[in-house]
DSSP file (Angstrom, degrees, kcal/mol; ACC not computed):
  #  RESIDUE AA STRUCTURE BP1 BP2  ACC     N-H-->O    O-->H-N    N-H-->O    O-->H-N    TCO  KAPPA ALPHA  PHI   PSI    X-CA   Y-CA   Z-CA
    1    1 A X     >        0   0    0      0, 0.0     4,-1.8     0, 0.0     3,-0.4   0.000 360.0 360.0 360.0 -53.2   10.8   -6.3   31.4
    2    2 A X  T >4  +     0   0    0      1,-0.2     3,-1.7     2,-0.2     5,-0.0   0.970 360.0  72.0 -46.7 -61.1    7.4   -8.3   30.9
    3    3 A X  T 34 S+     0   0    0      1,-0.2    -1,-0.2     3,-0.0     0, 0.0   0.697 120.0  13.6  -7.6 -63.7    6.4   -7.1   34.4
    4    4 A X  T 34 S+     0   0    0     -3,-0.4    -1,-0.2     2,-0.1     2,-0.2   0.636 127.5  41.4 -92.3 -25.2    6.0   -3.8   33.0
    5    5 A X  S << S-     0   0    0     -4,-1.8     2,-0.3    -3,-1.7     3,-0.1  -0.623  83.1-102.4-116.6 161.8    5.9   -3.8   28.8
    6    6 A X        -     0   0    0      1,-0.3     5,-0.2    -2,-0.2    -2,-0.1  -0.649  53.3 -67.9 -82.5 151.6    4.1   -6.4   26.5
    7    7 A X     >  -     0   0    0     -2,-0.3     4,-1.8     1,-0.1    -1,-0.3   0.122  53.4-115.1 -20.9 166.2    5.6   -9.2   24.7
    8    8 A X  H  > S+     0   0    0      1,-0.2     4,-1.1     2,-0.1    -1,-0.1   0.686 118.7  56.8 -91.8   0.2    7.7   -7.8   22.1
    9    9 A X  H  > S+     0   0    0      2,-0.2     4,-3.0     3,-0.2    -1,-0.2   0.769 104.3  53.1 -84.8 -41.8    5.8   -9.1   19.5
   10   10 A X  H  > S+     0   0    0      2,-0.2     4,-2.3     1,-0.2     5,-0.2   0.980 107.5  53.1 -60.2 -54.5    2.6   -7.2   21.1
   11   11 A X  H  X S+     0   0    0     -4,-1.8     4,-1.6     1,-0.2    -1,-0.2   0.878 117.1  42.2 -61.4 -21.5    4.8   -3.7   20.9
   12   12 A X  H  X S+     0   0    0     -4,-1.1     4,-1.3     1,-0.2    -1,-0.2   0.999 112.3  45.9 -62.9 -62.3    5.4   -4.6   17.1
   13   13 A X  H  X S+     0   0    0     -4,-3.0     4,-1.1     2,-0.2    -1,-0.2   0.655 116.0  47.9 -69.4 -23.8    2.1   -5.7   16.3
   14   14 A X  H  X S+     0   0    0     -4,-2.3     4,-2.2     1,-0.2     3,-0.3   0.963 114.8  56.7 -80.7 -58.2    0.6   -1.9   18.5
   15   15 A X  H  X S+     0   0    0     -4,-1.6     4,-1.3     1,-0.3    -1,-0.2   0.642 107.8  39.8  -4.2 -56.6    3.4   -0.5   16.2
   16   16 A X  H  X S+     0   0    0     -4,-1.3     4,-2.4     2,-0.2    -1,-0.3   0.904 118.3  43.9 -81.0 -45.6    1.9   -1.9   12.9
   17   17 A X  H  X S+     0   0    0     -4,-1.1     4,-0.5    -3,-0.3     5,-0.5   0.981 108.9  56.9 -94.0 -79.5   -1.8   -1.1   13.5
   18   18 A X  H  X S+     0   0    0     -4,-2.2     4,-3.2     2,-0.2    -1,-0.2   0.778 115.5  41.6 -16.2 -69.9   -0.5    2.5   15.0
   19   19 A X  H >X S+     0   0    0     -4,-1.3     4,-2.1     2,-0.2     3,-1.3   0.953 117.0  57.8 -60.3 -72.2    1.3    2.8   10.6
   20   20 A X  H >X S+     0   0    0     -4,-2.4     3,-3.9     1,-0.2     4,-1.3   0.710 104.8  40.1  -5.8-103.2   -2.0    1.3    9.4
   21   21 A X  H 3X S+     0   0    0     -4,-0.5     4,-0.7     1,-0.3    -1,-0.2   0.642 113.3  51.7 -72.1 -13.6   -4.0    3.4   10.5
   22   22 A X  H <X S+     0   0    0     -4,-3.2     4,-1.7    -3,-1.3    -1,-0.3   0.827 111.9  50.8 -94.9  -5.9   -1.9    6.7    9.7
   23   23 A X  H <X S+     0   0    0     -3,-3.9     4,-2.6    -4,-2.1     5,-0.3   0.955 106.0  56.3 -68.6 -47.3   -1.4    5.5    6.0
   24   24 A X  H  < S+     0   0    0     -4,-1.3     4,-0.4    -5,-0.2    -1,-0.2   0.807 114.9  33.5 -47.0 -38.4   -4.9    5.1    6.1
   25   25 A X  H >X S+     0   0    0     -4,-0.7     3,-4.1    -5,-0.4     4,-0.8   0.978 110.9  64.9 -46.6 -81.4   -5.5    8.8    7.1
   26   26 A X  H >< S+     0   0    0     -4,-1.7     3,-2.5     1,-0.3    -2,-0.2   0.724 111.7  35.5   3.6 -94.8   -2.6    9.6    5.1
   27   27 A X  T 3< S+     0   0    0     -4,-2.6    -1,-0.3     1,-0.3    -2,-0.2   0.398 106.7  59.3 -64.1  11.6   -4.8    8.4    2.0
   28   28 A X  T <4 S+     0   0    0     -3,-4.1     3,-0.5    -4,-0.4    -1,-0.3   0.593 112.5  45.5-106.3 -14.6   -8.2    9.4    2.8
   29   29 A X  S << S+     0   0    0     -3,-2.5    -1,-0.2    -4,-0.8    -2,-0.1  -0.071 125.9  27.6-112.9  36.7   -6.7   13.5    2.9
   30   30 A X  S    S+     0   0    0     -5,-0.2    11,-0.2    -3,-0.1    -1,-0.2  -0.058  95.3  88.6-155.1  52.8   -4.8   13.5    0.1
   31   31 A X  S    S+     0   0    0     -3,-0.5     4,-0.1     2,-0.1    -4,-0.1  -0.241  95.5  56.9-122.4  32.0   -6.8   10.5   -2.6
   32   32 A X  S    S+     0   0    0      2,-0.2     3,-0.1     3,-0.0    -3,-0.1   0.499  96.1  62.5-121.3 -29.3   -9.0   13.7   -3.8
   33   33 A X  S    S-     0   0    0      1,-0.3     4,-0.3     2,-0.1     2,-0.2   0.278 126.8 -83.0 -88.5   7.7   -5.9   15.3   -4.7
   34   34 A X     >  -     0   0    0      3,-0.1     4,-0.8     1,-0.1    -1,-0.3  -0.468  34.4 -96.8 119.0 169.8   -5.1   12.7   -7.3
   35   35 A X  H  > S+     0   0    0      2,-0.2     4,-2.4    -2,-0.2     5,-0.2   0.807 121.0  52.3 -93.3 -26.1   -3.5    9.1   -7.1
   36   36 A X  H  > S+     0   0    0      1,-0.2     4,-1.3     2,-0.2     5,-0.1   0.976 115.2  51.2 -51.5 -50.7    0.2   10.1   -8.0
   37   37 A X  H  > S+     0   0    0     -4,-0.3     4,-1.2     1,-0.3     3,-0.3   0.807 110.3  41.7 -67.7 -38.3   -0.4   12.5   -5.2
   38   38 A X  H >X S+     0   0    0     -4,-0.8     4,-1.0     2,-0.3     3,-0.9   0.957 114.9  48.7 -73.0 -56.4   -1.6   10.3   -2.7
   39   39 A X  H 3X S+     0   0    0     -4,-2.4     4,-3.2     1,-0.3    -1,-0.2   0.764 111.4  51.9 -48.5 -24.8    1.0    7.4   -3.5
   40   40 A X  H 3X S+     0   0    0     -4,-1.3     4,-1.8    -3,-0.3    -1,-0.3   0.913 111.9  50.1-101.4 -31.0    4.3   10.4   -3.3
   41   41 A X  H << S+     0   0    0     -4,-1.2    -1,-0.3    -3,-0.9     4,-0.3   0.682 111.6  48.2-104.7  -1.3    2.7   11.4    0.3
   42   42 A X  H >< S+     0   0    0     -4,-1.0     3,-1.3    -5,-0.1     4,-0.4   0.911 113.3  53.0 -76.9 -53.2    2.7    7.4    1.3
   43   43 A X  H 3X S+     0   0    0     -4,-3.2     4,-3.3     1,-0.2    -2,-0.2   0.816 103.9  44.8 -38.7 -54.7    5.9    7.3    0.2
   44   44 A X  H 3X S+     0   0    0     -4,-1.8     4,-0.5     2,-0.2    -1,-0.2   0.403 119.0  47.8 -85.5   7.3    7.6   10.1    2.0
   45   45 A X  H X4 S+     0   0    0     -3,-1.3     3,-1.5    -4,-0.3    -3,-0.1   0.678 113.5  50.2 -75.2-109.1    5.8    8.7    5.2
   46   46 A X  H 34 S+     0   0    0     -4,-0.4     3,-0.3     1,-0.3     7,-0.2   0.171 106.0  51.2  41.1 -73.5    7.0    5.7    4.1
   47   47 A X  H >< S+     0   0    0     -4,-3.3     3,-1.9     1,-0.2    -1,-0.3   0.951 103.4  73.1 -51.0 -54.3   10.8    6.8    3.6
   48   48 A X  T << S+     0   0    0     -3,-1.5     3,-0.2    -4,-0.5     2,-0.2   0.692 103.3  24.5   2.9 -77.5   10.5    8.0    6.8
   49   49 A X  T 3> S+     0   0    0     -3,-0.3     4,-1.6     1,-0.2    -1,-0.3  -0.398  74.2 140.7-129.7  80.8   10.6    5.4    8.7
   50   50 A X  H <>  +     0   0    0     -3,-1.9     4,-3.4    -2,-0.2     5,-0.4   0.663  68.1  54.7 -87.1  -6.6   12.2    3.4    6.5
   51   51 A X  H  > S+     0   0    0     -4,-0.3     4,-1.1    -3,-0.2    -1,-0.2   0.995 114.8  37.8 -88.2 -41.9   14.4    1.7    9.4
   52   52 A X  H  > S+     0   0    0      2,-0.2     4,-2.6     1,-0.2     5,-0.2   0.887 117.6  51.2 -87.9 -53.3   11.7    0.6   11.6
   53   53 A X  H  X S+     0   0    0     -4,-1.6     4,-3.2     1,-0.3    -1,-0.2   0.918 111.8  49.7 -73.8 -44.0    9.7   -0.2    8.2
   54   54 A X  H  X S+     0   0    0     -4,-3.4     4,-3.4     1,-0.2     7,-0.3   0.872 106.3  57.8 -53.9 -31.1   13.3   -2.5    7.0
   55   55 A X  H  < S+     0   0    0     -4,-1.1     6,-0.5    -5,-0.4    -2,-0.2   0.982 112.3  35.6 -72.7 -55.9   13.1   -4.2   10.3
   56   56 A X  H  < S+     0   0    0     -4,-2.6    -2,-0.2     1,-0.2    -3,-0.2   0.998 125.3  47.9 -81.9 -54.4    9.1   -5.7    9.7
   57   57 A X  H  < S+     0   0    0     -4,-3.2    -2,-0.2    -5,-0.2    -1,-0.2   0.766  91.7  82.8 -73.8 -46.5    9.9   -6.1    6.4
   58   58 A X  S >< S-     0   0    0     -4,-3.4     3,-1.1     1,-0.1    51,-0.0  -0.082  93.2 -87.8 -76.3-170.3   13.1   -7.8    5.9
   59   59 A X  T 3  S+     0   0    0      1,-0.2    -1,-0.1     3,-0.0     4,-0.1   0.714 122.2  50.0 -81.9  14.4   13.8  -11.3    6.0
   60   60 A X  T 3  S+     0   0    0      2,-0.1    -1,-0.2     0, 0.0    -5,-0.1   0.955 102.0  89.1 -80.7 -47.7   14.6  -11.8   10.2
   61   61 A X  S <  S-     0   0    0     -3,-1.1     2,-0.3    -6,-0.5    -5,-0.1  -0.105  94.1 -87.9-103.5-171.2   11.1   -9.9   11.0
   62   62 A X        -     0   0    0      1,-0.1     3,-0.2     2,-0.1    -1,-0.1  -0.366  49.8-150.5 -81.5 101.4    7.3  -10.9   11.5
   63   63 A X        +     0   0    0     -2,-0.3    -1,-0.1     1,-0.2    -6,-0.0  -0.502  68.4  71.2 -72.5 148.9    5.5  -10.9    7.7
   64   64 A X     >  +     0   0    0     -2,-0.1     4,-0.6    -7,-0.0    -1,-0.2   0.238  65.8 102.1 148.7  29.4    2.2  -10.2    7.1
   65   65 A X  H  > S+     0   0    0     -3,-0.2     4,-1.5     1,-0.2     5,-0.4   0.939  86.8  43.4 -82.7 -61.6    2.1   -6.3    7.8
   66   66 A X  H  4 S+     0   0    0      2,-0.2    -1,-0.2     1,-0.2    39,-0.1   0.432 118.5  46.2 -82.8   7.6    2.1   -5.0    4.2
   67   67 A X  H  > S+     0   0    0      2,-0.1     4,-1.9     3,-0.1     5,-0.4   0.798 113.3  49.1-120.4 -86.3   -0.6   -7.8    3.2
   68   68 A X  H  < S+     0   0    0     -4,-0.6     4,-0.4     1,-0.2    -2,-0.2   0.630 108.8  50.9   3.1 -66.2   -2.7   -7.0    6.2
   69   69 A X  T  X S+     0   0    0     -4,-1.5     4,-2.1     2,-0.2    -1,-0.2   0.763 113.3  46.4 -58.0 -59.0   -2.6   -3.2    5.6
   70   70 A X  T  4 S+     0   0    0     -5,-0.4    -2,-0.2    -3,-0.2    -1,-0.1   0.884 105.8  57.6 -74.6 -18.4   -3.8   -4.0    1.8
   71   71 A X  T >< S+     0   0    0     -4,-1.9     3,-0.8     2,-0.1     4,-0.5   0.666 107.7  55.5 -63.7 -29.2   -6.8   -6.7    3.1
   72   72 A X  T 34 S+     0   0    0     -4,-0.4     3,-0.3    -5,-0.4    -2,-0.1   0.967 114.8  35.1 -67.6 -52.2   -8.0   -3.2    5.2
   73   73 A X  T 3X S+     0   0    0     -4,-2.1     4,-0.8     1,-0.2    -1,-0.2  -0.162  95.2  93.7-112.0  39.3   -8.2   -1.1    1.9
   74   74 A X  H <> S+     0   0    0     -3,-0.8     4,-1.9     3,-0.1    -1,-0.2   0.849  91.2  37.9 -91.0 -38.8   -9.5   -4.0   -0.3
   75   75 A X  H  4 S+     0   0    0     -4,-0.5     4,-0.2    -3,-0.3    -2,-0.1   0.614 115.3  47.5 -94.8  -6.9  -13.0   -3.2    0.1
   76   76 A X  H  > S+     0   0    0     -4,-0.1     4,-0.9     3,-0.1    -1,-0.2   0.695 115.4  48.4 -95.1 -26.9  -12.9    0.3    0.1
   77   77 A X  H  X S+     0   0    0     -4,-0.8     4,-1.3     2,-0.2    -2,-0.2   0.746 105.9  59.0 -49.1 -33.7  -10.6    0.0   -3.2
   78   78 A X  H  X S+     0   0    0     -4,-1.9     4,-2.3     2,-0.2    -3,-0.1   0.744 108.5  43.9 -57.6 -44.1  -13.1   -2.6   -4.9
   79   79 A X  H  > S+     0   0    0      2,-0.2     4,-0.9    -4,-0.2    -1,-0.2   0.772 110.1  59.3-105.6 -31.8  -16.1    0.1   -4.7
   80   80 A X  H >X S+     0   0    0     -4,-0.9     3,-4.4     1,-0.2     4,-0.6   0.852 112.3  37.7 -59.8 -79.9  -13.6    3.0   -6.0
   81   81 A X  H 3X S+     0   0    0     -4,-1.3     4,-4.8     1,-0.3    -2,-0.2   0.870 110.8  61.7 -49.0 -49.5  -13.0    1.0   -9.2
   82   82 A X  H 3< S+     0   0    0     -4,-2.3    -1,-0.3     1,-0.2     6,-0.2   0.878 104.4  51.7 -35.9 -25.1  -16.7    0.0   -9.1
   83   83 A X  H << S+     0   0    0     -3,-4.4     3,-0.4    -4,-0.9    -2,-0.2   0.899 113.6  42.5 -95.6 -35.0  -17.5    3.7   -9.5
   84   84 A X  H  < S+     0   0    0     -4,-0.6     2,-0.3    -3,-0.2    -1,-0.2   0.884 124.2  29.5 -66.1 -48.0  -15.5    4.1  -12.0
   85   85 A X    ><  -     0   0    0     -4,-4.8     3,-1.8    -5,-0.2     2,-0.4  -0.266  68.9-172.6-114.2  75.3  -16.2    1.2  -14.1
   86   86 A X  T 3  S+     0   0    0     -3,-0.4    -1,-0.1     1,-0.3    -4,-0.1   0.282  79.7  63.9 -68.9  -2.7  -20.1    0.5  -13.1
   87   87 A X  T 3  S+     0   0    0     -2,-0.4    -1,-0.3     2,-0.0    -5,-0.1   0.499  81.4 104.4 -70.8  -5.9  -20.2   -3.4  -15.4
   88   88 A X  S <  S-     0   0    0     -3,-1.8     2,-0.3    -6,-0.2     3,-0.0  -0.262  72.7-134.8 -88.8 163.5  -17.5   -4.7  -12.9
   89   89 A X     >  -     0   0    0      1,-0.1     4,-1.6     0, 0.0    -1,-0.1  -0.578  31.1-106.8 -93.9 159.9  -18.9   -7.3  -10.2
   90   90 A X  H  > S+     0   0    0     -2,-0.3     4,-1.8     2,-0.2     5,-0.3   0.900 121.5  53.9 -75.8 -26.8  -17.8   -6.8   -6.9
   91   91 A X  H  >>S+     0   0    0      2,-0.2     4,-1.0     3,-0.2     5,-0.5   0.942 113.6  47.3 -74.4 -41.3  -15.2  -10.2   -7.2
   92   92 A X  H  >5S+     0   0    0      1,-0.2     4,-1.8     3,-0.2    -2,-0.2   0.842 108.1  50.1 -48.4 -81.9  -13.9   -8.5  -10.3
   93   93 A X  H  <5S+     0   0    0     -4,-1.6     4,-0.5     2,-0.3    -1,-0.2   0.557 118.2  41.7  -4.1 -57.3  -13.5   -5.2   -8.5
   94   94 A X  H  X5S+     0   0    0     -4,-1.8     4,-2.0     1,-0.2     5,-0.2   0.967 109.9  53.3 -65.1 -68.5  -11.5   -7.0   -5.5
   95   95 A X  H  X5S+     0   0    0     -4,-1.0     4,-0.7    -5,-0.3    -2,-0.3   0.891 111.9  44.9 -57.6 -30.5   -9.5   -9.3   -7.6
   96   96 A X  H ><<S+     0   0    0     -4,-1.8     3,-1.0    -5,-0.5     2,-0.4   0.421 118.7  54.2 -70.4-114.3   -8.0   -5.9   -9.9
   97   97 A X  H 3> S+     0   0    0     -4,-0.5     4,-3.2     1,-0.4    -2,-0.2  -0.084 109.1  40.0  36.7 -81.7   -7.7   -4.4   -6.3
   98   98 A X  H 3< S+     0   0    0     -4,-2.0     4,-0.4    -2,-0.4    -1,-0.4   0.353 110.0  61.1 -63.7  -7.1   -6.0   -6.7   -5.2
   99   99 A X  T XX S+     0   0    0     -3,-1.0     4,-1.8    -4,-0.7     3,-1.2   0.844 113.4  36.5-107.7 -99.3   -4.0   -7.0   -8.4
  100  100 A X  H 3> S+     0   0    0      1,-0.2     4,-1.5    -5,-0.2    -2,-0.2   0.874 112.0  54.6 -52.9 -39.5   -2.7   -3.7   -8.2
  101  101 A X  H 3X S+     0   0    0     -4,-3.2     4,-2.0     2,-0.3    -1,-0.2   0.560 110.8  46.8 -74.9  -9.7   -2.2   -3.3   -4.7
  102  102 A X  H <> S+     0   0    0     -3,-1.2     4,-1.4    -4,-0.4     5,-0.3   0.890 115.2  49.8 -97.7 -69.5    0.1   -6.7   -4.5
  103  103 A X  H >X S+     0   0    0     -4,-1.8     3,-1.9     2,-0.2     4,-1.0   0.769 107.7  52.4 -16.5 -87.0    1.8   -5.2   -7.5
  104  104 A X  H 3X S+     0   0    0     -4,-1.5     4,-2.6     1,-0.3     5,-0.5   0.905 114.2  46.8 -27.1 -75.5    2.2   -1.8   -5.6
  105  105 A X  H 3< S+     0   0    0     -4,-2.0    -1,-0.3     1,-0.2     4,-0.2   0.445  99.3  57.8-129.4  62.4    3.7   -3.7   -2.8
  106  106 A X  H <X S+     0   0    0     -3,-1.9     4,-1.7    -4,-1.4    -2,-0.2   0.721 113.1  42.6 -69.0 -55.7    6.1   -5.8   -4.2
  107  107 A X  H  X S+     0   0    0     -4,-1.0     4,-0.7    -5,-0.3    -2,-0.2   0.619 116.2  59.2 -99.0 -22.2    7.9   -2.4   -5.8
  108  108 A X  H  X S+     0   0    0     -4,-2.6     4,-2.6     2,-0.2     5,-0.3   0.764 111.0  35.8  12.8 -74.5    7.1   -0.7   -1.8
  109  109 A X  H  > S+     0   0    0     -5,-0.5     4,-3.1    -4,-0.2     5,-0.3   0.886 114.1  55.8 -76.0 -28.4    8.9   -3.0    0.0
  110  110 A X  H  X S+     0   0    0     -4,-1.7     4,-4.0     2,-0.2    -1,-0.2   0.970 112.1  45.4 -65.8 -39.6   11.6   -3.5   -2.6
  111  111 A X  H  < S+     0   0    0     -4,-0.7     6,-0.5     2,-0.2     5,-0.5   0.886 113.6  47.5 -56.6 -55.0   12.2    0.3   -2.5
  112  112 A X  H >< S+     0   0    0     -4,-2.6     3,-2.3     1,-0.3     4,-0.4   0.908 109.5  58.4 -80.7 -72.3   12.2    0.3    1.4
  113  113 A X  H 3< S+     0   0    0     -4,-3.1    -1,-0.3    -5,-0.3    -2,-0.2   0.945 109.2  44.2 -29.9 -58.0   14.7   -2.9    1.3
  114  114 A X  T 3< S-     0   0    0     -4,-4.0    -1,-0.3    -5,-0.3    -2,-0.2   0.558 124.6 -99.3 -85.5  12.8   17.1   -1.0   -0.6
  115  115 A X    <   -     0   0    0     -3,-2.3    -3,-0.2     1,-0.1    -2,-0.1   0.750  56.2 -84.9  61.3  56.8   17.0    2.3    1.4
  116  116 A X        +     0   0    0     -5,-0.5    -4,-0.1    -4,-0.4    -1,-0.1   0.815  65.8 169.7  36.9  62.6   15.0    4.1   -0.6
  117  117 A X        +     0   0    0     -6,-0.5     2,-0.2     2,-0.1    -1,-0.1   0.984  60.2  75.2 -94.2 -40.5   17.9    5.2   -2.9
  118  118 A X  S    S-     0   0    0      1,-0.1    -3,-0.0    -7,-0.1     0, 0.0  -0.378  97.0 -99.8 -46.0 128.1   15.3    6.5   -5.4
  119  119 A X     >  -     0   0    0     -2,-0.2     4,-0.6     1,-0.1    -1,-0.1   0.038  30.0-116.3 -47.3 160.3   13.3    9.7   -4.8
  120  120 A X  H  > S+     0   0    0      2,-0.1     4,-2.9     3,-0.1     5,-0.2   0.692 113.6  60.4 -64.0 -25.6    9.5    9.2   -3.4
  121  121 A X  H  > S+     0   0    0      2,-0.2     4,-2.0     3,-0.2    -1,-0.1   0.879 102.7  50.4 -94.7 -29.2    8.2   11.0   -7.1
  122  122 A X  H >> S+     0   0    0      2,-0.2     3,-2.0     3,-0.1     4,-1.1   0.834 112.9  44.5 -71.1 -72.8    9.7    8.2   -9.1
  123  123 A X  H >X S+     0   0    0     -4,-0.6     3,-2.6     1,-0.3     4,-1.9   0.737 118.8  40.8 -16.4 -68.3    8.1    5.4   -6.9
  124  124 A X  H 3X S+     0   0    0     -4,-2.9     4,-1.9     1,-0.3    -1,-0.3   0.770 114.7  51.9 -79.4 -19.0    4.8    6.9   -6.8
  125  125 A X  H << S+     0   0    0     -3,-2.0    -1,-0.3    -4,-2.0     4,-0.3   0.443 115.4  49.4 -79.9   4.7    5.1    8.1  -11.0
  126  126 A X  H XX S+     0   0    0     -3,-2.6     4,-2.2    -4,-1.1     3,-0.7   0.838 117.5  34.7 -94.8 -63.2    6.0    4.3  -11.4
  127  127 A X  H >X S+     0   0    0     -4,-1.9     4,-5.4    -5,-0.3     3,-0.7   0.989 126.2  43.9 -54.2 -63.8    2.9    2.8   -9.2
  128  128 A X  H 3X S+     0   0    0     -4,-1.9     4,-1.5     1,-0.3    -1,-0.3   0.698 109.6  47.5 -56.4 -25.0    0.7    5.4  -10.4
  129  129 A X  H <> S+     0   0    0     -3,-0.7     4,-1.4    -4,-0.3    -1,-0.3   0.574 115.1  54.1-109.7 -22.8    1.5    5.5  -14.0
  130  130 A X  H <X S+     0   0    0     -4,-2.2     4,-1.5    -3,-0.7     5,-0.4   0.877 112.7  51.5 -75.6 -49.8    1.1    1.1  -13.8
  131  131 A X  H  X S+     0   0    0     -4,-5.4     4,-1.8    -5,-0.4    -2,-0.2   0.958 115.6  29.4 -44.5 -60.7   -1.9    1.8  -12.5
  132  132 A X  H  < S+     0   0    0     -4,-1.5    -2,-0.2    -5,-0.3    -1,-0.2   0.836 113.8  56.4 -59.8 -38.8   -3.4    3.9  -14.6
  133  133 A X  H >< S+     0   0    0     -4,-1.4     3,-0.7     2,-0.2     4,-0.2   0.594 109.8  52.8-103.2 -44.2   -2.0    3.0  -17.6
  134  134 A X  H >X S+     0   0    0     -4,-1.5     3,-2.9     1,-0.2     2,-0.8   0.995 104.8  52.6 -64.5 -77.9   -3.4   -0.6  -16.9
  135  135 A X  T 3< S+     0   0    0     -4,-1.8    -1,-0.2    -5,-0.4    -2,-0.2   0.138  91.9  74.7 -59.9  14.7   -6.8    0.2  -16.2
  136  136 A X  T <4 S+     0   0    0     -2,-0.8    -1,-0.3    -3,-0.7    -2,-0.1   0.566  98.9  46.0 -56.7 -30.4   -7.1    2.0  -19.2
  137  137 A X  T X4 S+     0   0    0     -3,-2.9     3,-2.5    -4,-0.2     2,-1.2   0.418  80.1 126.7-102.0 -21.2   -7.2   -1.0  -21.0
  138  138 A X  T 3< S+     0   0    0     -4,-0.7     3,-0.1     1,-0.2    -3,-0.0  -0.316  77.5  19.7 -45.6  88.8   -9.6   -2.7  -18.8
  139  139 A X  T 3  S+     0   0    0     -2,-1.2    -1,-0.2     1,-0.6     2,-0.2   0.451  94.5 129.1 112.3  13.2  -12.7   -4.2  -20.8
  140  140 A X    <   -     0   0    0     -3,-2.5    -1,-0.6     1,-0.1     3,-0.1  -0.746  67.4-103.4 -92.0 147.1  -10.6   -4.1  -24.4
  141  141 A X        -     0   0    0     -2,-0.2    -1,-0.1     1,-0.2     0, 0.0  -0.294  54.3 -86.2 -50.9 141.0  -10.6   -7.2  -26.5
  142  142 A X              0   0    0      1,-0.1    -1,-0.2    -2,-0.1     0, 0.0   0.003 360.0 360.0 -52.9 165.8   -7.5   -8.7  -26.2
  143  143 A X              0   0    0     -3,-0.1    -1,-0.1     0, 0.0    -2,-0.0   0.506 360.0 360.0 -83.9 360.0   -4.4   -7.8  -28.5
């Protein structure tokens, strides 16, 4: 098998960076189109290949894919929120980023763990609407 193939660890890892980089597409052609919209068309890639996706994710396989994948789009999320809110510092900017996106996939993986028994438009009206709905409030005196 080596003779001819890579470790299996390699074909995973080719595997991962191969889903990387088509969510990443994925969200640069359809983030103009809104964020609900961009989260419901990660999802139903997402659902997709939700057996392959259970496999790195649950607890037998290799962690650090969905953490990886959110370090990629930390620094290009940081400077979206910058543009929006133009007092933030760039460590502010990262740390909400990161904030939401950990947040995002916590409720991701859970979905994906339980076979997606929920539709893609609730997921992504959940993320999006936590999202938003948070950063509304960003820069208010406390309650």
């Amino acid at each position: 098998f080596y003779k001819y193939y890579s470790p299996p660890i390699d074909i995973l890892r080719e595997k991962e960076n191969e889903l990387s980089r088509q969510l990443y597409q994925n969200w640069i052609q359809y983030r103009s189109q809104g964020l609900r919209e961009a989260i419901l068309h990660q999802m139903a890639e997402l659902q997709q290949m939700q057996e392959f996706l259970r496999l790195i994710l649950g607890p037998h396989g290799p962690t650090g894919f969905m953490s990886r994948f959110a370090g990629d789009a930390r620094a290009q999320g940081a400077a979206h929120l910058r543009a929006v809110f133009p007092g933030m510092t760039q460590t502010q900017a990262e740390y909400l980023f990161v904030f939401w996106m950990k947040a995002a996939q916590g409720l991701t993986e859970q979905w994906l763990l339980d076979g997606c028994t929920q539709p893609p438009e609730v997921i992504a009206d959940m993320i999006s609407h936590a999202c938003l709905y948070g950063m509304q409030g960003y820069g208010r005196k406390p309650l």
